[in-house]
C-alpha positions as CSV (number, residue, x, y, z in Angstrom):
1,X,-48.1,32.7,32.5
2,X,-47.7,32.2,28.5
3,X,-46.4,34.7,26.6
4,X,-46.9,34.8,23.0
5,X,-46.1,30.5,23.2
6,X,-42.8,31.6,23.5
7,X,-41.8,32.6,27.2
8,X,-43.0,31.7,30.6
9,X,-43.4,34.4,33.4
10,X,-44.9,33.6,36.9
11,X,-47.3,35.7,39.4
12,X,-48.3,35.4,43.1
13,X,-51.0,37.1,45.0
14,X,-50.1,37.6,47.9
15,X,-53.8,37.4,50.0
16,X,-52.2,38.7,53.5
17,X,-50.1,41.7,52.1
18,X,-52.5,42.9,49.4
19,X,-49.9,42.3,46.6
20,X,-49.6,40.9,43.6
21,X,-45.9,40.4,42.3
22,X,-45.0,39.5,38.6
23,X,-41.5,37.5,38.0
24,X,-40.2,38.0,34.8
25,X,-36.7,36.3,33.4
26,X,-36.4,38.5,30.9
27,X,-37.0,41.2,33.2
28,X,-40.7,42.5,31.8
29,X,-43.3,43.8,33.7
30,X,-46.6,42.9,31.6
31,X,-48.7,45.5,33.9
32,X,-52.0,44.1,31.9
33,X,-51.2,40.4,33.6
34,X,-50.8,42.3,36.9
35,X,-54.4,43.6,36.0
36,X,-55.8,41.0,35.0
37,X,-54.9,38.7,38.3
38,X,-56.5,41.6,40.3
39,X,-59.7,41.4,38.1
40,X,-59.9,37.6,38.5
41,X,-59.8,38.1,42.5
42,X,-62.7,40.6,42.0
43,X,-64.7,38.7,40.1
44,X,-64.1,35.5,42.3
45,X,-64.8,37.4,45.6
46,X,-68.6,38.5,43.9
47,X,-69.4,35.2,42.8
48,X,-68.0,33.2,46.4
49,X,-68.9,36.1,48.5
50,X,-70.7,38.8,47.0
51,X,-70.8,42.1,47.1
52,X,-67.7,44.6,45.8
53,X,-64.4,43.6,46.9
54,X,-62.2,46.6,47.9
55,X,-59.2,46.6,46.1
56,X,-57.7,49.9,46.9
57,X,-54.9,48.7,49.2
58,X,-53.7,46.3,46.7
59,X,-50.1,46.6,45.0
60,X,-49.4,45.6,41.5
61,X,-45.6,45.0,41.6
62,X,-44.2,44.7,38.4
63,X,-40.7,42.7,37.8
64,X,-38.0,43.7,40.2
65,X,-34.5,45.0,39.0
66,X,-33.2,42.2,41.4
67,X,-35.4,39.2,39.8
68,X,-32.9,36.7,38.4
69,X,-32.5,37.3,34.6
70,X,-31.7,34.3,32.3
71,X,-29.2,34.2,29.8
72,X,-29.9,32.3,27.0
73,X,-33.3,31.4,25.1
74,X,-34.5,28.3,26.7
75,X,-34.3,28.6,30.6
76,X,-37.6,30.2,30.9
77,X,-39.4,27.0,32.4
78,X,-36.9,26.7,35.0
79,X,-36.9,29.9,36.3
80,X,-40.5,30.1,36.6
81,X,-40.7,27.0,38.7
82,X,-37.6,28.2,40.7
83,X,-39.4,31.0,41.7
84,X,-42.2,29.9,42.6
85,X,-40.2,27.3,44.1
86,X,-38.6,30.0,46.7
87,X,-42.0,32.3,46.9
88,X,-43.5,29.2,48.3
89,X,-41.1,29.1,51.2
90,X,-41.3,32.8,51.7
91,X,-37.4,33.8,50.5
92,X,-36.7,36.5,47.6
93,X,-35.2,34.3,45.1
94,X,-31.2,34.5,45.0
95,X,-30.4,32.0,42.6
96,X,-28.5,33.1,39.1
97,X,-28.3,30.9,35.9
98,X,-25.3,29.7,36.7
99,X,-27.5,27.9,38.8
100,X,-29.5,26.8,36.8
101,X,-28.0,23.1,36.2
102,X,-29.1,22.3,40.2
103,X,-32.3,24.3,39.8
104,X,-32.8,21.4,36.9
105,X,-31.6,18.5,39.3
106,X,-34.4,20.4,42.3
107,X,-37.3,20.2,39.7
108,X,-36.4,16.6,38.9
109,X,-36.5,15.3,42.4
């Protein structure tokens, strides 16, 4: 996710446990994006499926306190791919920007 053409921010729906779950470098929660992911799935499940798709389990889970927070202005790219990188294989992402120059070296191979 874009913001502003100055920061990137990732999401994941999570299909199985109802969730979606914004990750945020900066550490913001952008609860419209949240929204907006959740209104995309509606509108998909009508057109591929029809009907109303109940959405009154679902979580909207902003940015954790525990997300991994960059330190400077430029690593935004890598932490976005990092954690999708790590949502992917199912772990909470544990990696810090001291980290940041293998995270680099993981993208590129």
């Amino acid at each position: 996710i874009n913001l502003d053409n100055m920061h990137w921010t990732s999401a994941c729906i999570f299909m199985e446990e109802k969730k979606i779950q914004y990750f945020d470098s900066l550490g913001g929660s952008e609860r419209g994006k949240l929204k907006g992911l959740l209104q995309y799935l509606k509108d998909e499940w009508k057109a591929k499926k029809g009907g109303e798709m109940d959405v009154s389990e679902w979580k909207l889970v902003g940015c954790q306190e525990d997300t991994p927070r960059q330190k400077n202005g430029f690593d935004c790219g890598v932490f976005t791919c990092m954690f999708a990188d790590f949502v992917t294989k199912d772990c909470e992402p544990v990696f810090q920007q001291e980290h940041i120059t293998q995270c680099r070296q993981r993208i590129a191979l």
